[in-house]
C-alpha positions in Angstrom: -94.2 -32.8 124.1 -90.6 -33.8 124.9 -90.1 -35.0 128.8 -88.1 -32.5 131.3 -86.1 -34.2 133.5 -86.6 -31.7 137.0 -85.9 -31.3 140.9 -89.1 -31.3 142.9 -88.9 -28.6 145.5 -85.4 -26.9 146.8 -83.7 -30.4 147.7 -80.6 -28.3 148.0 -80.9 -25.5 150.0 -83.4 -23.7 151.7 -85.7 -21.7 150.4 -84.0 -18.8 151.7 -80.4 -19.2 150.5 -81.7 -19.9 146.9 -84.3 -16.7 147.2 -81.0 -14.5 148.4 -79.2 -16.1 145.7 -81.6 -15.4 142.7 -82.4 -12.0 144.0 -78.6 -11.0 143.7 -78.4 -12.4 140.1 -81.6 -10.6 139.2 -80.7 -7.4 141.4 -77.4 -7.0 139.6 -78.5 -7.8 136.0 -81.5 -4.7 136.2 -79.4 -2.3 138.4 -77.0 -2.4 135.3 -80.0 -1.2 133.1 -79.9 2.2 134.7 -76.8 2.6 136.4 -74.7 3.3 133.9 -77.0 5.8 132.5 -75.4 8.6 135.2 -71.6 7.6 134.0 -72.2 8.4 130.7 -70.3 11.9 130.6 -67.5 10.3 132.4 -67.5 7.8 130.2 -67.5 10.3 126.8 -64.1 12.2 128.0 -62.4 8.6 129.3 -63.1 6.7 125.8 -62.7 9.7 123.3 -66.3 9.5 122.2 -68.9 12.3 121.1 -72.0 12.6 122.3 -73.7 10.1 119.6 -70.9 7.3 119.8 -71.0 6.8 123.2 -74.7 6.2 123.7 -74.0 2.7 121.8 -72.8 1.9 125.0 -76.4 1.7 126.7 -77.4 0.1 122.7 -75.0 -2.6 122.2 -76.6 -3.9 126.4 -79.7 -3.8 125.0 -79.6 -5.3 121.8 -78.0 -8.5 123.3 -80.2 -8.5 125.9 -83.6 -8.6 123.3 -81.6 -11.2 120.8 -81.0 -13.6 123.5 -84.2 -13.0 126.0 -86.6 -15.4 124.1 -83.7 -18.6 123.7 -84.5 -18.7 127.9 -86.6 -21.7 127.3 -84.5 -23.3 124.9 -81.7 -22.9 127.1 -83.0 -24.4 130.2 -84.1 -27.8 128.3 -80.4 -28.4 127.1 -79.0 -27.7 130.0 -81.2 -26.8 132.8 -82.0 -23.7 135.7 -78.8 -23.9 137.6 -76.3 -24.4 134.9 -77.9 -21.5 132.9 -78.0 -19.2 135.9 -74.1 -20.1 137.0 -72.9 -19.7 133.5 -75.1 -16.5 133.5 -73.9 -15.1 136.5 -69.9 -16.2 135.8 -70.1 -14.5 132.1 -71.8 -11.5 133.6 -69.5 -10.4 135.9 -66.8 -11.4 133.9 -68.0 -9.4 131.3 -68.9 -6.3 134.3 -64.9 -6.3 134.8 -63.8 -6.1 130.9 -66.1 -3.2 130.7 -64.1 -1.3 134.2 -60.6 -2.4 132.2 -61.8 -0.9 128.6 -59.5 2.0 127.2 -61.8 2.7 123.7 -65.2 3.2 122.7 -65.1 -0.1 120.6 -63.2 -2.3 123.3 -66.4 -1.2 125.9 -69.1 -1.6 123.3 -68.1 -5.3 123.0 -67.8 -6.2 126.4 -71.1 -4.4 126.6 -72.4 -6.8 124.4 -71.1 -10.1 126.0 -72.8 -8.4 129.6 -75.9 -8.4 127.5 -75.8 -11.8 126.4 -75.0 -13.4 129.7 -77.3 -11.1 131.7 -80.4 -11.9 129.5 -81.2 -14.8 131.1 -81.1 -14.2 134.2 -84.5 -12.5 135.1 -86.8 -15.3 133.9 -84.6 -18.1 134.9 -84.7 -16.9 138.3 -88.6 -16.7 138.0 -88.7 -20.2 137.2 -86.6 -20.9 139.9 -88.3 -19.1 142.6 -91.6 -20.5 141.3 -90.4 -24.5 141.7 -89.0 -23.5 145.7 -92.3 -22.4 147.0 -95.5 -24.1 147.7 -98.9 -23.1 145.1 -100.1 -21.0 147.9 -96.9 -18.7 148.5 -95.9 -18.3 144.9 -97.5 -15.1 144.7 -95.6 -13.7 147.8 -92.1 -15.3 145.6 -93.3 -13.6 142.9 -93.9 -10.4 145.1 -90.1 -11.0 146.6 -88.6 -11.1 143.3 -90.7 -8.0 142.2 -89.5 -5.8 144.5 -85.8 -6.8 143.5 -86.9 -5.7 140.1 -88.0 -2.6 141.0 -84.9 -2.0 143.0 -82.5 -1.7 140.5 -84.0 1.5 138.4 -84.7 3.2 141.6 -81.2 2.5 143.5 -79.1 2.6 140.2 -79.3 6.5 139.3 -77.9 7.1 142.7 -75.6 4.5 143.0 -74.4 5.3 140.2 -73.7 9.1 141.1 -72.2 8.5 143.7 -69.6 5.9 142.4 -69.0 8.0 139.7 -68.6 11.2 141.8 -66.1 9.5 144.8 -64.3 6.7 142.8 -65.1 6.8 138.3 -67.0 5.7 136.1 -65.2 2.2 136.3 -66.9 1.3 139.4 -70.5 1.4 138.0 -69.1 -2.0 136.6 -66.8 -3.5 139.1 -69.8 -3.0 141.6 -70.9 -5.7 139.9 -68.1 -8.5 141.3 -69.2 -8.5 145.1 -73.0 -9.1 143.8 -72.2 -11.8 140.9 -69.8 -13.7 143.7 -72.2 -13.9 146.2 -74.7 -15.0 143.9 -72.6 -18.3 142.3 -71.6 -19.6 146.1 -75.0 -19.3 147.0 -76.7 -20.7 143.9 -75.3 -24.3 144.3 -78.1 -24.7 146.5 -80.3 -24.7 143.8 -82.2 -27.6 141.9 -81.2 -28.0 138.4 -84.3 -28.6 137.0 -86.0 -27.9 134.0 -83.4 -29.8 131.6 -85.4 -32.2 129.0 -84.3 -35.2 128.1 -84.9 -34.7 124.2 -84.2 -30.8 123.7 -85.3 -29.6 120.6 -83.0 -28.8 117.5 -81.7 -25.6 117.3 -83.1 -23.3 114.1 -80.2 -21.6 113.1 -81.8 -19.9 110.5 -85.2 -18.8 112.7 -82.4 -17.4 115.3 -80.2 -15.6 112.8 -83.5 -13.8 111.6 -84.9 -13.3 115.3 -81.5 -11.6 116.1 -81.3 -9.5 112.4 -84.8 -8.4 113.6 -84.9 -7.6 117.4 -81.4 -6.1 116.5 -82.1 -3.9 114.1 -85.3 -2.7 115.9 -83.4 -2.0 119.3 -81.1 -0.4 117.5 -83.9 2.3 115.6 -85.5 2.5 119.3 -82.0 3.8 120.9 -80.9 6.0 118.6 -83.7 7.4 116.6 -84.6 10.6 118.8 -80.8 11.5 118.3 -80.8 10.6 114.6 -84.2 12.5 113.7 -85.9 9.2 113.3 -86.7 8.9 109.3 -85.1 12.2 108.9 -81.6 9.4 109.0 -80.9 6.7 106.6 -79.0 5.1 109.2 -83.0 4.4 111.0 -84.9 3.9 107.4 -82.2 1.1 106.7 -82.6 -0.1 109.7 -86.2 -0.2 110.3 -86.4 -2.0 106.6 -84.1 -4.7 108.4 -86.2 -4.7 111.6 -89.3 -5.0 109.4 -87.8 -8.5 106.9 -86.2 -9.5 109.9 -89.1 -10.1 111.9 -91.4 -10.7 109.1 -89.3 -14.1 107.9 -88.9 -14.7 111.2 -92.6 -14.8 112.4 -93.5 -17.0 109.2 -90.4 -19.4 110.0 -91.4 -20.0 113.2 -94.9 -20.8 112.8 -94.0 -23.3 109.5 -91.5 -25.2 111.3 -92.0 -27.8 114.1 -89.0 -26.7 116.7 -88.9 -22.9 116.1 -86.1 -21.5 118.0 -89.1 -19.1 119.9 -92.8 -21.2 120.2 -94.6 -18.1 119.3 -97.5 -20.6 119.1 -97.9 -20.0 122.8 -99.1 -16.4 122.2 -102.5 -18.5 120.6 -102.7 -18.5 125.0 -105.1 -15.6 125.5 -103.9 -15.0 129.1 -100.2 -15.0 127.6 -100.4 -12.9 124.9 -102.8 -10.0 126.6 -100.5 -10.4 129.6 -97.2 -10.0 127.6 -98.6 -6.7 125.7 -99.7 -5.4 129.0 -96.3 -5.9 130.5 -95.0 -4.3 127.4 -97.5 -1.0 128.2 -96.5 -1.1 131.8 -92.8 -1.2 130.8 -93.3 2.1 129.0 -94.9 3.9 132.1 -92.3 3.0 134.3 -89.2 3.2 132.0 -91.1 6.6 130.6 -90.7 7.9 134.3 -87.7 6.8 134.8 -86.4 8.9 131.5 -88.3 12.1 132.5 -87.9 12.3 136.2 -84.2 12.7 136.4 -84.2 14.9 133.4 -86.5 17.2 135.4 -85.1 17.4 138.7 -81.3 17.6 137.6 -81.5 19.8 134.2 -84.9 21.8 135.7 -85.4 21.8 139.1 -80.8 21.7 140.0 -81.2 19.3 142.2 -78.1 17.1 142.1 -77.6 13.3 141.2 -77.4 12.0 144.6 -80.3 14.3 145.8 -82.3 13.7 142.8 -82.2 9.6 143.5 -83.5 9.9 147.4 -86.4 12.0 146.0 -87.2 9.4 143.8 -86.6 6.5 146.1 -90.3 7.0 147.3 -91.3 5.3 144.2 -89.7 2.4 144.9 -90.4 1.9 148.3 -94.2 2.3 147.1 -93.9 -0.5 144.7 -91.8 -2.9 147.3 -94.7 -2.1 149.7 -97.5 -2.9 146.9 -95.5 -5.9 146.2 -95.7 -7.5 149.6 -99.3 -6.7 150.0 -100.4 -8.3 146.5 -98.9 -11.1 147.2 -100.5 -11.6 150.6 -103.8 -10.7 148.4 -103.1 -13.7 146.2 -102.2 -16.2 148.3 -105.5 -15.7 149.7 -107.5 -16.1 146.4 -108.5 -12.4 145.7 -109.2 -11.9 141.8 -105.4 -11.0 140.3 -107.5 -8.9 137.8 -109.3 -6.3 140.6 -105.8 -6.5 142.1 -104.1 -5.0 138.7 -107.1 -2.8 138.2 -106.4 -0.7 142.1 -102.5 -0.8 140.9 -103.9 1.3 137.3 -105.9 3.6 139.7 -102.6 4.1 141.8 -100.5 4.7 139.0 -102.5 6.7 137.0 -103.6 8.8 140.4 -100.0 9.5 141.0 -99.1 10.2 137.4 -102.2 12.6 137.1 -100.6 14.8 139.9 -97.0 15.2 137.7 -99.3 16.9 135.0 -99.7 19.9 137.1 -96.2 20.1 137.6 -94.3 23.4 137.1 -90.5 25.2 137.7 -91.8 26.2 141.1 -92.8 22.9 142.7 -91.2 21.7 146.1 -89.8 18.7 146.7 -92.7 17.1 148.2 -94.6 17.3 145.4 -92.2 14.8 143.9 -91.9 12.6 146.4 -95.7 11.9 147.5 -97.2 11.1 143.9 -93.7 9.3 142.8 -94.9 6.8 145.8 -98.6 7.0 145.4 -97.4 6.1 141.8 -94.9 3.1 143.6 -97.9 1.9 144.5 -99.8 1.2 141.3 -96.7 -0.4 140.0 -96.4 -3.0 142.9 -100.3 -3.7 142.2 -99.7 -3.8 138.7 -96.5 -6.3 138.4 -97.3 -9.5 140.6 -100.8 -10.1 139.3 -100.6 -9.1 135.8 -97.7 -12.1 135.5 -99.7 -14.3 137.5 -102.5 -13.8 135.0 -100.3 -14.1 132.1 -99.1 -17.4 133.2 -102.2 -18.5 134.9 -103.5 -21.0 132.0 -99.8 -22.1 130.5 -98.7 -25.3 131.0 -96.0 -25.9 133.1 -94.0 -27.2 130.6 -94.5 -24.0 128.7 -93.2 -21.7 131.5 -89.4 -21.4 130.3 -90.7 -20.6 127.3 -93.6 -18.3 127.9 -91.2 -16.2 130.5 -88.9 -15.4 128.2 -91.3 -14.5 125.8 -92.7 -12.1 128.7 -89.8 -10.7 129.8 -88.9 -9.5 125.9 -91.9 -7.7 125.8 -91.4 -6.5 129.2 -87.8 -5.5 127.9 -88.7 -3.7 124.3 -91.8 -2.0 126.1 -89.2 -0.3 128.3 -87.0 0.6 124.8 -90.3 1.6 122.8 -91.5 4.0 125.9 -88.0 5.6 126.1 -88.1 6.5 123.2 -91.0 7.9 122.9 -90.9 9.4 125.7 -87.6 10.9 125.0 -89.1 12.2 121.3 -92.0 13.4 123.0 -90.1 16.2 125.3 -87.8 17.2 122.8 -90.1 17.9 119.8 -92.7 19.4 122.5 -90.1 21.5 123.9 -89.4 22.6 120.5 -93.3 23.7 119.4 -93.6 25.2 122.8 -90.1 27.6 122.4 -91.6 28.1 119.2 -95.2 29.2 120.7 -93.6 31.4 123.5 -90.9 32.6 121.3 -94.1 34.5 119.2 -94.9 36.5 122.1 -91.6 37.9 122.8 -90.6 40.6 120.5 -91.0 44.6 120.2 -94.4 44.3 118.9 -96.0 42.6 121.9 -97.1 45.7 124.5 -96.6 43.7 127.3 -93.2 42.7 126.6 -92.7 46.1 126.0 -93.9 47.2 129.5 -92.2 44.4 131.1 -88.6 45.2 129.9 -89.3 49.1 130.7 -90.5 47.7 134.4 -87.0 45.9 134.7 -85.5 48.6 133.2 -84.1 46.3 130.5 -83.0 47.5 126.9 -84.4 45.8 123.8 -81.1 44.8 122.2 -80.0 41.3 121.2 -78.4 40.6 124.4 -81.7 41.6 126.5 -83.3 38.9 124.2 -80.8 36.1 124.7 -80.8 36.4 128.5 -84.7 36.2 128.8 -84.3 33.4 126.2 -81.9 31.5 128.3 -83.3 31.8 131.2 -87.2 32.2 131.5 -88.1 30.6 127.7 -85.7 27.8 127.4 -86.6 26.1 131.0 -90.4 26.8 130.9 -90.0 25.3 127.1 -88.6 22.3 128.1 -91.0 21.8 131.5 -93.7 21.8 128.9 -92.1 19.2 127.4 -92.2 17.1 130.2 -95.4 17.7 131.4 -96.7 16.4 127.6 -94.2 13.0 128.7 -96.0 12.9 131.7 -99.7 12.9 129.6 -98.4 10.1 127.8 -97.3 7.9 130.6 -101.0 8.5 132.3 -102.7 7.3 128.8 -100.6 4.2 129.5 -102.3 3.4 132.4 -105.6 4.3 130.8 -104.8 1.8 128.1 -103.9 -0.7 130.0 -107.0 -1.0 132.0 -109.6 -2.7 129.0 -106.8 -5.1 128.4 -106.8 -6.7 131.8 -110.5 -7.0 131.1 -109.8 -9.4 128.5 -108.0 -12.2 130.8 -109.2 -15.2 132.2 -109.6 -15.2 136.2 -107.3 -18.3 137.5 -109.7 -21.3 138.0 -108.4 -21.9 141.8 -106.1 -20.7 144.3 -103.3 -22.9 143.3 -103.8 -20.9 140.1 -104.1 -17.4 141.7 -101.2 -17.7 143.9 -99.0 -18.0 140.5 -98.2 -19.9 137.7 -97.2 -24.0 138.2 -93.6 -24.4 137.8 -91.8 -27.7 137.2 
């Protein structure tokens, strides 16, 4: 095991600047997951692109984002937590401001890759650091902290990112960025550089060209495949036959080698390897409702962009609350595993109610199960990573949080898009189901159109097709997204079953940390 050379405690700063500082970094790297999601149509008409081509914008993010996410702990050894983080944050804005200044589709879907690349890092560098600042017994209210800025940015980007688009353009989703990212870098000089080893492991070259051909490829089938037909396209059979060598070579690289550039022997860690697929699970519930939600209230419900991100602020607010709580929970020593198992009862409570959604519904109906749901996703987060880290060494953390956070990352991708296949083919067999019943040969349709004094010609049929089949057609659709996001929950349950409780209170409160 090679020796880490590291800064006991925040002999810089306060424990406060450098908390303010690494929520910034970590605030403005996941607000840019969802942010630009709204800007999208703005974007098409700007850059000359169709509706396919542009959606490479939200690809080429996350692809850099899953090739660089497990190099975290290889990264910190060479050159330690605040270097990584300042050269994170530097390259990231940067890159934010490229992407406001791009005039073509190919020009923004490279910057969009360099914001990837730096941002990557950011989320479980800053755990790290927030872990070393605080004493055993407050970790879990760090932990909590951190969370909740987390949480914040798929909540608070859909509607900042209406509204920037709406009063200003589609630039300013990026250049929103530069206030943040400055802040962050003055700030983060007060943090300890530790974490850098003395004798960092050599680089595999060939493991990471593999790791990226693989992760690539796969992000790549994940983000476009519902728009492609899935294995309908070659474009996703050739690329899932390069996901699938990709990662195969690259698994048995790593585990025949003695420096891989990702220790997957780490995942032989019960607690780490249940933990990191139950993050992966959890990832799909909350980026799942994150997909469907805004689809609902803006295509289905007309609520508009601004509107439809204070309806769902509830969620978030549940969650920061949850959050705060579990952490208090931990730092007294309560079982991180009952703790996960109230969040799953939350969440799936509050997902249950979405299932008996219709076109009719007011807005309170969104707002109390979206926080009820808040709720089990604050319960969920904080002690399912304590629990994952709980029995890693603390030399392993680097390591073992990025491996975390990339499942955390391509559970998100894998529940989009399954989510997003879900409510379009479902929307599809329902029109098709519906459809059956509305002809000349059904009496009630008959009596119906005689009732509204309606005439069976093709025009009658495209205006009740239009508006009463297509919109209860596609609500089906979502509720049937909404099923799948409660079985989540339900799935996730026997796994926490499976990990180790902490062996002390030093252990509950969260992970060691260098």
């Amino acid at each position: 095991m090679t020796q880490t050379s590291t800064v006991s405690g925040p002999g810089k700063g306060s424990v406060v600047t450098i908390t303010i500082a690494v929520m910034l970094a970590v605030v403005m790297q996941v607000l840019d997951l969802t942010i630009v999601n709204v800007a999208l149509t703005d974007m098409r008409g700007s850059l000359q692109a169709n509706s396919d081509q542009i959606t490479w914008v939200l690809t080429s993010y996350m692809v850099a984002n899953v090739v660089i996410l497990p190099l975290t702990g290889l990264l910190v050894e060479r050159y330690g937590q605040r270097t990584v983080m300042l050269w994170s944050v530097v390259g990231f804005v940067v890159a934010s401001v490229l992407c406001g200044q791009s005039h073509s589709l190919p020009e923004i879907v490279l910057w969009r890759l360099l914001q990837g690349v730096f941002g990557a890092s950011l989320a479980p560098v800053g755990q790290t650091i927030m872990l070393g600042a605080y004493p055993p017994e407050n970790r879990g209210q760090a932990m909590a902290i951190l969370g909740m800025g987390i949480m914040l940015g798929p909540i608070l980007g859909p509607t900042l990112g209406g509204y920037l688009t709406d009063t200003l353009s589609w630039r300013w989703v990026f250049y929103v960025n530069v206030p943040f990212g400055i802040l962050a870098f003055l700030l983060m000089q007060a943090v300890p550089d530790g974490g850098r080893s003395d004798h960092p492991r050599p680089v595999d070259w060939l493991g990471f060209g593999l790791m990226a051909l693989g992760l690539g490829a796969l992000q790549a089938v994940l983000s476009l495949g519902n728009q492609d037909d899935w294995f309908s396209s070659h474009t996703i059979i050739i690329l899932t036959l390069v996901s699938v060598l990709g990662l195969a070579f690259f698994l048995w690289r790593s585990l025949d080698i003695r420096h891989p550039v990702v220790n997957l022997r780490l995942l032989r860690d019960r607690n780490l390897a249940i933990g990191s697929m139950g993050i992966a699970i959890f990832g799909l519930a909350l980026f799942g409702t994150m997909v469907i939600l805004p689809i609902m209230l803006e295509d289905y419900l007309r609520y508009e962009a601004f509107t439809t991100g204070l309806v769902m602020a509830p969620q978030g607010l549940g969650a920061m609350l949850a959050m705060m709580l579990a952490g208090r929970l931990l730092g007294r020593g309560i079982n991180p595993r009952d703790i996960v198992i109230v969040g799953i009862f939350f969440g799936a409570l509050g997902t249950w109610f979405t299932t008996l959604y219709n076109l009719d519904i007011s807005m309170a109906w969104v707002i109390w199960p979206a926080f009820i749901r808040g709720i089990g996703f604050g319960f969920v987060t904080i002690p399912l990573f304590t629990l994952a880290f709980s029995t890693l060494d603390k030399s392993q953390q680097a390591e073992g949080s990025g491996i975390f956070n990339l499942m955390r990352t391509l559970g998100g991708s894998i529940g989009i898009a399954i989510v997003s296949t879900v409510m379009t083919e479902q929307r599809q067999v329902a029109w098709n189901q519906m459809g059956g019943h509305m002809s000349n040969f059904n009496p009630a349709m008959r009596h119906y159109l005689s009732a509204a004094g309606l005439d069976r010609d093709p025009t009658t049929w495209h205006i009740l097709g239009q508006i009463v089949l297509l919109p209860q057609a596609g609500m089906r659709g979502i509720l049937d997204a909404f099923v799948l996001v409660l079985y989540g929950f339900l799935v996730l349950l026997p796994l926490v079953l499976f990990l180790k409780k902490p062996a002390d209170k030093a252990a509950t409160a969260a992970p060691p940390a260098e």
